[in-house]
C-alpha positions, 0 to 999 in steps of 0.5 A: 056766618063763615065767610071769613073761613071759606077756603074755596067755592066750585062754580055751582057755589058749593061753599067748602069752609075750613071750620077748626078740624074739619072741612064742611061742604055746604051745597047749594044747589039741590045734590044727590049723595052715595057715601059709606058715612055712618051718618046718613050714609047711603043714597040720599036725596035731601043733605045740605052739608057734607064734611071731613073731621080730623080726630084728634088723640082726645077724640079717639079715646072718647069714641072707645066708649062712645058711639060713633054717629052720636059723635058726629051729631054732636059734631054738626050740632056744634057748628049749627048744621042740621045732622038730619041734613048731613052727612061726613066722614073722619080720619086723622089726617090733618084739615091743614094738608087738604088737597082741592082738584077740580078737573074740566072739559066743556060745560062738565066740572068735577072737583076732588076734596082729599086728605090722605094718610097712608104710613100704617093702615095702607092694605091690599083688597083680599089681605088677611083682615086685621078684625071681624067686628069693629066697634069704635076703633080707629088706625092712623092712614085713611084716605077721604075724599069728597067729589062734586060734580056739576052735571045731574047723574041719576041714582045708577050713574051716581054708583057707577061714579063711585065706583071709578072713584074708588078704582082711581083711588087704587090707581093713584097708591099703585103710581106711588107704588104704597105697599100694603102695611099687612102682605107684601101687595102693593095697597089699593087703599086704607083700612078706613077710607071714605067716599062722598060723591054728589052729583047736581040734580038741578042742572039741565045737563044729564050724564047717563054714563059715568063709567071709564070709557066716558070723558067724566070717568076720566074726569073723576078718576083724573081729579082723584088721583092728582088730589090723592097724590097732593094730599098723601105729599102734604099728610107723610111727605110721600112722592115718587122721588121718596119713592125712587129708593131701593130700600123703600121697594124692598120694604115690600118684601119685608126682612128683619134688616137688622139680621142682614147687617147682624150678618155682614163682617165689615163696619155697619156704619160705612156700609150703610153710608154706601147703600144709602147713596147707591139706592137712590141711583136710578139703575140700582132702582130699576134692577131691583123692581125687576127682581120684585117684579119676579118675587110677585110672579112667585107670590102670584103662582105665575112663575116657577120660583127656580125660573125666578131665582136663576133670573134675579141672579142674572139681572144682580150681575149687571148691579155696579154697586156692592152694597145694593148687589149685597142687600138684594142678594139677601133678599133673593137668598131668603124669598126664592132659595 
């Protein structure tokens, strides 16, 4: 009925389509399922479809006065797959910016299907939450992924599978080093993400560990952070060369840099042409992590703050440039004096 809209097929023929907003998975062989869906999420033995759904400004508004799994049986109801049958997840990530990772060794087969945003709802696990009951609210920035595996993994290993998945996850934002848009903590995730991990339960092959020490842990978490990385690259254009600039590692930390160029008695405009050309200079990059990675210490109660101060110091003296020197002193001026 699709044919002509499928996108990509895994060896077990698992058929992902690319239907309007959304990317449906229709399963072939006989799946277990773990995921965090409001529908049929959970454990469940007996799905034939799973998907991600791109919500659109119209979408949101609707779901302010509409419940939320209602919409995602209307949704299957539309594309004639069963909702009893089906489980999905939603972001506002565009379908088009998908990212398909499948990572092998042997006769064992995992494929990654994310999309990912990450400018605004990017958080830290333990930062201050942003609510105590949500009910239809949605944030721009999640992270959805949906994993395939060929081998049959029972129940507990089909957990532990989901577990290194949502390790790889924080791994993959930490390589980026994403900051968490509510402390100054690097992001482990968003605050909407999703997980479907499915695992074979007609192949002869039976996996009994899943965990990090295993070759499909590292298979799972390799294929989740390469696909993470393609699809955060492909949804807001982050990678680590955008990353390799010294404002973007202090936005960490965050200051009102308008206060900071309130304070300078020169030109703004030749000023910030300056800093702009030497923050992307390795050396000035590597001398400022350095000086984050002694505001962490701080923060993290491992370090006495003067023993931070004297030492950000001595590493801004080995800074050539007066502009980086500038703003970095600033920074140390207002986070550890």
């Amino acid at each position: 009925m699709y044919n002509d809209r499928l996108i990509f097929k895994t060896s077990t023929s698992d058929e992902v389509y690319y239907l309007k907003d959304s990317i449906f998975i229709k399963f072939n062989p006989k799946r277990n399922v773990l995921s965090n869906s409001v529908l049929n999420g959970g454990l469940k033995n007996d799905l034939e479809f799973v998907f991600n759904h791109h919500l659109s400004q119209q979408n949101i508004d609707y779901l302010e006065n509409h419940d939320l799994c209602d919409y995602l049986v209307d949704l299957c109801n539309d594309y004639n797959f069963n909702p009893s049958k089906s489980s999905g997840l939603v972001t506002l990530a565009l379908m088009k910016n998908l990212s398909i990772v499948t990572k092998k060794f042997r006769n064992l087969e995992v494929t990654a299907i994310t999309t990912a945003g990450v400018r605004v709802n990017a958080v830290c696990a333990g930062d201050n939450a942003s609510f105590y009951e949500e009910n239809g609210q949605f944030k721009p920035g999640t992270i959805n992924t949906i994993l395939l595996i060929n081998s049959r993994l029972e129940d507990n290993v089909l957990a532990e599978a989901f577990m290194v998945a949502s390790e790889a996850k924080s791994v993959a934002l930490n390589n980026l080093k994403i900051s968490s848009q509510f402390s100054n903590n690097f992001a482990t995730g968003t605050g909407t993400d999703g997980l479907i991990v499915a695992s074979n339960l007609d192949s002869d092959s039976l996996i009994t560990n899943a965990g990090k020490h295993s070759k499909l842990g590292e298979l799972i978490a390799k294929s989740i952070i390469e696909s993470i990385h393609v699809a955060i690259k492909k949804q807001v254009w982050i990678t680590r060369s955008s990353q390799s600039h010294v404002l973007v590692r202090l936005n960490r930390y965050k200051l009102d840099i308008n206060e900071f160029y309130g304070s300078l008695n020169q030109d703004k405009h030749s000023f910030i042409c300056g800093l702009q050309t030497d923050s992307r200079k390795d050396e000035n990059v590597a001398i400022a992590t350095s000086i984050l990675n002694l505001f962490d210490e701080v923060h993290h109660g491992l370090l006495d703050k003067n023993v931070a101060l004297k030492l950000s110091d001595s590493i801004l003296s080995g800074c050539d440039s007066y502009y980086v020197g500038k703003i970095l002193k600033y920074w140390i001026d207002n986070f550890l004096k």
